[in-house]
BAMAR-104301 format. One record per residue (C-alpha): residue number from 1; residue in three letters; chain; x, y, z. Coordinates in nm, 2 decimals, decimal comma. Layout:
<sites>
<site seq="NUM" type="ALA" mol="A" xx="X" yy="Y" zz="Z"/>
...
</sites>
This chain:
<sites>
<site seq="1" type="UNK" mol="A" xx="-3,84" yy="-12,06" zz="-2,29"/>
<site seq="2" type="UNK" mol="A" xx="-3,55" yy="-12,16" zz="-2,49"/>
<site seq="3" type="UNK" mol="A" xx="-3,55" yy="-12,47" zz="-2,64"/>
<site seq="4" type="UNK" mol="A" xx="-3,19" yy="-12,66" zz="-2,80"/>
<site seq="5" type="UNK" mol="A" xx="-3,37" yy="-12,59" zz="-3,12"/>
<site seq="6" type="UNK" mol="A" xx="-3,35" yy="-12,21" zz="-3,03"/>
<site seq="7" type="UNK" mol="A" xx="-3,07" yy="-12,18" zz="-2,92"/>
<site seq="8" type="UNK" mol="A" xx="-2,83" yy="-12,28" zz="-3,20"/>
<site seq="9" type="UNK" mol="A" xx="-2,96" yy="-12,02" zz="-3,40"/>
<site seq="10" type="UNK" mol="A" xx="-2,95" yy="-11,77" zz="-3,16"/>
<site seq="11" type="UNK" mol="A" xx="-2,62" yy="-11,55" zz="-3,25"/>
<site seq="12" type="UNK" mol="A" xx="-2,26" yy="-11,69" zz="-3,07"/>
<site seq="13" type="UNK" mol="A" xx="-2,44" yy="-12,04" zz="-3,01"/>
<site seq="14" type="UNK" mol="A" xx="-2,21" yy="-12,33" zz="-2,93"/>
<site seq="15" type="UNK" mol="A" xx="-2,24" yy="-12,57" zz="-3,23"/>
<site seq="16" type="UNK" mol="A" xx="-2,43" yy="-12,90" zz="-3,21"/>
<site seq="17" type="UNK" mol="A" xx="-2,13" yy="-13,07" zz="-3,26"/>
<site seq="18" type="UNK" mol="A" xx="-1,91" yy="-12,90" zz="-2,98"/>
<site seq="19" type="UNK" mol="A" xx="-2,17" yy="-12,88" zz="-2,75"/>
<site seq="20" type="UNK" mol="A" xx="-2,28" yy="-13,28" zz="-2,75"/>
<site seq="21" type="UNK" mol="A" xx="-1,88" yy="-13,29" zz="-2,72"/>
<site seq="22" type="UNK" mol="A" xx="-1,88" yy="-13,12" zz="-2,40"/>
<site seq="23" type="UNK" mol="A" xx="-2,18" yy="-13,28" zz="-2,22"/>
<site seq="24" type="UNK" mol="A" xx="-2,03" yy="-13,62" zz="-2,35"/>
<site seq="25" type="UNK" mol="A" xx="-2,32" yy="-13,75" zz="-2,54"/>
<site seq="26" type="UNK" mol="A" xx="-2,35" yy="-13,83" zz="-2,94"/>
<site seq="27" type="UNK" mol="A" xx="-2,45" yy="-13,58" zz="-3,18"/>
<site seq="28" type="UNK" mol="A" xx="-2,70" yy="-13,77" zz="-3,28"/>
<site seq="29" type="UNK" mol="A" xx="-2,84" yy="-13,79" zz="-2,91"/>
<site seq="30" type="UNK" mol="A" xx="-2,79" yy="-13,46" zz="-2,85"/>
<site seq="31" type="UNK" mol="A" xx="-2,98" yy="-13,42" zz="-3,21"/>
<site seq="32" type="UNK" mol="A" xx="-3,25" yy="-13,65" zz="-3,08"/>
<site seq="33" type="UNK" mol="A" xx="-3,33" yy="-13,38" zz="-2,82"/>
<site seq="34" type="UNK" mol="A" xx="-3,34" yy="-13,07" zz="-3,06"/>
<site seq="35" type="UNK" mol="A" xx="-3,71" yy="-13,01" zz="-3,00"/>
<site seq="36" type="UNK" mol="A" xx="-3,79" yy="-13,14" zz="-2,66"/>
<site seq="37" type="UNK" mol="A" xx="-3,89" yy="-13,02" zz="-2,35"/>
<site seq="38" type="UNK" mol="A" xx="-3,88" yy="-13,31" zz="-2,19"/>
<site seq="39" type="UNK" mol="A" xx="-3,53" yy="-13,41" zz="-2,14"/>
<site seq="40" type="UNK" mol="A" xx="-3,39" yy="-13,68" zz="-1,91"/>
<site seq="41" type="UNK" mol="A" xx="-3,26" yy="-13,49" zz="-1,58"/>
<site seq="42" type="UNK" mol="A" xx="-2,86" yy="-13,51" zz="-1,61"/>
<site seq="43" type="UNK" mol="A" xx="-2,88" yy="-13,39" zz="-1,97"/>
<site seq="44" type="UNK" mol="A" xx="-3,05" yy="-13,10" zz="-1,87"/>
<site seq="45" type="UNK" mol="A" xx="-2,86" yy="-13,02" zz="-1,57"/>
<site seq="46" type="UNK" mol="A" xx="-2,52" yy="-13,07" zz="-1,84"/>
<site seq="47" type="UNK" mol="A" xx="-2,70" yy="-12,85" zz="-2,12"/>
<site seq="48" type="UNK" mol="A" xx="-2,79" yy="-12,58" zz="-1,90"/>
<site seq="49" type="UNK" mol="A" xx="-2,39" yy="-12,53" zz="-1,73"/>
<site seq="50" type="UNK" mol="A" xx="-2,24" yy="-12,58" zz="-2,12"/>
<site seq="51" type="UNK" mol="A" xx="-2,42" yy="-12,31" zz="-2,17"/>
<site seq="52" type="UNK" mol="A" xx="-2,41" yy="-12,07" zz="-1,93"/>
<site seq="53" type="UNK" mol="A" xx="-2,75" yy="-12,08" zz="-1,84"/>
<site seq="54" type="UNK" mol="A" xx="-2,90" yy="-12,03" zz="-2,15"/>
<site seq="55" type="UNK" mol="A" xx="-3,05" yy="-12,27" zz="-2,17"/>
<site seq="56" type="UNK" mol="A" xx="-3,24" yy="-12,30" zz="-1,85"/>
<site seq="57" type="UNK" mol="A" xx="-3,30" yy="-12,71" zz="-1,71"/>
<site seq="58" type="UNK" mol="A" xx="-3,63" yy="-12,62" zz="-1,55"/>
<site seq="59" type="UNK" mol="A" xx="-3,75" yy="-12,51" zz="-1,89"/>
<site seq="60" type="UNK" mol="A" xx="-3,62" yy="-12,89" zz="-2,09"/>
<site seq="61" type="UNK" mol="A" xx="-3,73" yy="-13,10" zz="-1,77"/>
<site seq="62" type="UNK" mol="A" xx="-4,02" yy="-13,17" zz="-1,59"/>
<site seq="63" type="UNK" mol="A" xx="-3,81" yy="-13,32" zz="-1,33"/>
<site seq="64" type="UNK" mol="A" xx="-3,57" yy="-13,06" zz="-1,26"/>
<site seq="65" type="UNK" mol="A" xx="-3,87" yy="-12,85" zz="-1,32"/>
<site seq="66" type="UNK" mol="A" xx="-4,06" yy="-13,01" zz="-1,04"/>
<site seq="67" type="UNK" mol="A" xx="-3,76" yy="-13,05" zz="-0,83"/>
<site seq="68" type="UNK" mol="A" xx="-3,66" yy="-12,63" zz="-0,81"/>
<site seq="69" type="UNK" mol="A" xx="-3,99" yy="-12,54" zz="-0,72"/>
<site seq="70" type="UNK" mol="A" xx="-4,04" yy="-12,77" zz="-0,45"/>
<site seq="71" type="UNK" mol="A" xx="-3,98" yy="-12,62" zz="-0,10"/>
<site seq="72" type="UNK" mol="A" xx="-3,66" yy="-12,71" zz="0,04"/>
<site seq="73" type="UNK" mol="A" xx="-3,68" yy="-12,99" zz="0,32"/>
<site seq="74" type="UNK" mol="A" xx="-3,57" yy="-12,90" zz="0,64"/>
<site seq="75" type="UNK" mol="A" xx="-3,65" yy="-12,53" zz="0,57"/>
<site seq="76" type="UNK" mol="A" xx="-3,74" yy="-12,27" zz="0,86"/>
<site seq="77" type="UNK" mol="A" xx="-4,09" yy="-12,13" zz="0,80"/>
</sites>
């Protein structure tokens, strides 16, 4: 599981500062949420595109976690 904290010091990481930039939240927000695994859904969903996946929602939300394993409503059995 890759956590904020891991990935900005994994090699060609997207800087703190650039990345709060591009998911339009402050750096010290963004900082806030270094070590957590419980992030608010829409920052996860945000963290995980800037990043290319990288940093995977389901693994930083217990929401979206929640939410992707749940079976789809409406689906054929």
């Amino acid at each position: 599981m890759m956590t904020l904290d891991t990935y900005l010091a994994s090699d060609g990481a997207k800087s703190l500062t650039a990345l709060a930039a591009e998911i339009a939240i402050s750096k010290g927000r963004l900082s806030q949420l270094r070590h957590s695994i419980d992030w608010p859904p829409d920052l996860a969903l945000k963290v995980e595109s800037a990043t290319s996946g990288a940093i995977n929602a389901s693994s930083i939300s217990k929401i979206i976690a929640a939410a992707r394993e749940a079976p789809a409503q409406g689906a054929a059995a």
